[in-house]
N, C-alpha and C positions, 0 to 999 in steps of 0.2 A: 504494500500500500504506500501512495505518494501521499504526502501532507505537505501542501504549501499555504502559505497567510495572504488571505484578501487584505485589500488597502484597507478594509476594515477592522485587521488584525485578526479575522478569525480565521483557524484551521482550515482550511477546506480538504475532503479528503476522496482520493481518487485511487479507488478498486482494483487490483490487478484484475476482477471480472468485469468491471466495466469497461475495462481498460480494454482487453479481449475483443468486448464486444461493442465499442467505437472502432477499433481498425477493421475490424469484422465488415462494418458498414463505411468505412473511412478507409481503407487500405494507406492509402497516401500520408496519412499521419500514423503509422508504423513506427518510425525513427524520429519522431517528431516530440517526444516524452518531454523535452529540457525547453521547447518552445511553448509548450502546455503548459506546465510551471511560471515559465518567465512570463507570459502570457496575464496569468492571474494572478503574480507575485509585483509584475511591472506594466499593468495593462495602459493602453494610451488614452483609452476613455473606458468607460462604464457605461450601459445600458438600462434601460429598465424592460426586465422578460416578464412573460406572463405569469400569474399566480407567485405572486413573487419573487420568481429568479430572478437571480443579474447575469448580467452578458459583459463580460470583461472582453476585448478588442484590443487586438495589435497589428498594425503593419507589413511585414515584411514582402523586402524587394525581391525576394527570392523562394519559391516555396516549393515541393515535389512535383506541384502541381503545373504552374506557372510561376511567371514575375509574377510584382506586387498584387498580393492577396492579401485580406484580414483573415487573422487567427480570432475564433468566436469561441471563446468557452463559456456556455450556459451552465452556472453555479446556484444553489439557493444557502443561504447562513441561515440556517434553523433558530441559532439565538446568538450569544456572544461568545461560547466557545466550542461551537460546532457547526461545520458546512460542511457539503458532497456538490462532485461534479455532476452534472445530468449529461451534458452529453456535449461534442466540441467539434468544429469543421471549420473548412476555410472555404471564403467566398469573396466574390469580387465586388461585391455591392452591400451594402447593409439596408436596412431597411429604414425609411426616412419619418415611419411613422413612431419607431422610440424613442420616448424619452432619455435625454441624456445627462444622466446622476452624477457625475464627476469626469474630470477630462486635465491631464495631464499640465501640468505652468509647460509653455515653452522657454523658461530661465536653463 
């Protein structure tokens, strides 16, 4: 099991069965474990997901898939010292109707 800390300093924690079963339907993020992490440990912005997940979002110029895609990991923080991932993919467009919770200083 991976445990990394949302910017809201909680746990979030990520299954090696889940884990299985996102490359499963994600192939492409296989070898991708340390950008899933960095992802929800250093996201560029925040989302607001349905039923209360968050959607952490990052950048990058280079992905399995193509250049520049966002890394999307949908998380929910159950309270202040527990969260689980739901489920994580890369795409090239996010969607324009989320609200957006926090977003990185460019300092």
């Amino acid at each position: 099991m991976i445990i990394v800390y949302s910017k809201n300093h909680v746990p979030i924690r990520l299954t090696k069965e889940l884990w299985n079963h996102i490359i499963q339907f994600h192939p492409e993020l296989e070898n991708q474990k340390s950008r899933v992490e960095r992802t929800v440990f250093e996201p560029e912005f925040i989302l607001q997901g349905d039923f209360n997940a968050l959607m952490a979002v990052r950048r990058f110029d280079k992905t399995p898939v193509t250049e520049k895609k966002y890394l999307v990991i949908i998380y929910k923080e159950t309270d202040k010292s527990d969260g689980f991932v739901i489920t994580t993919y890369f795409t090239s467009s996010l969607p324009k109707s989320r609200r957006t919770l926090w977003t990185r200083s460019k300092s």
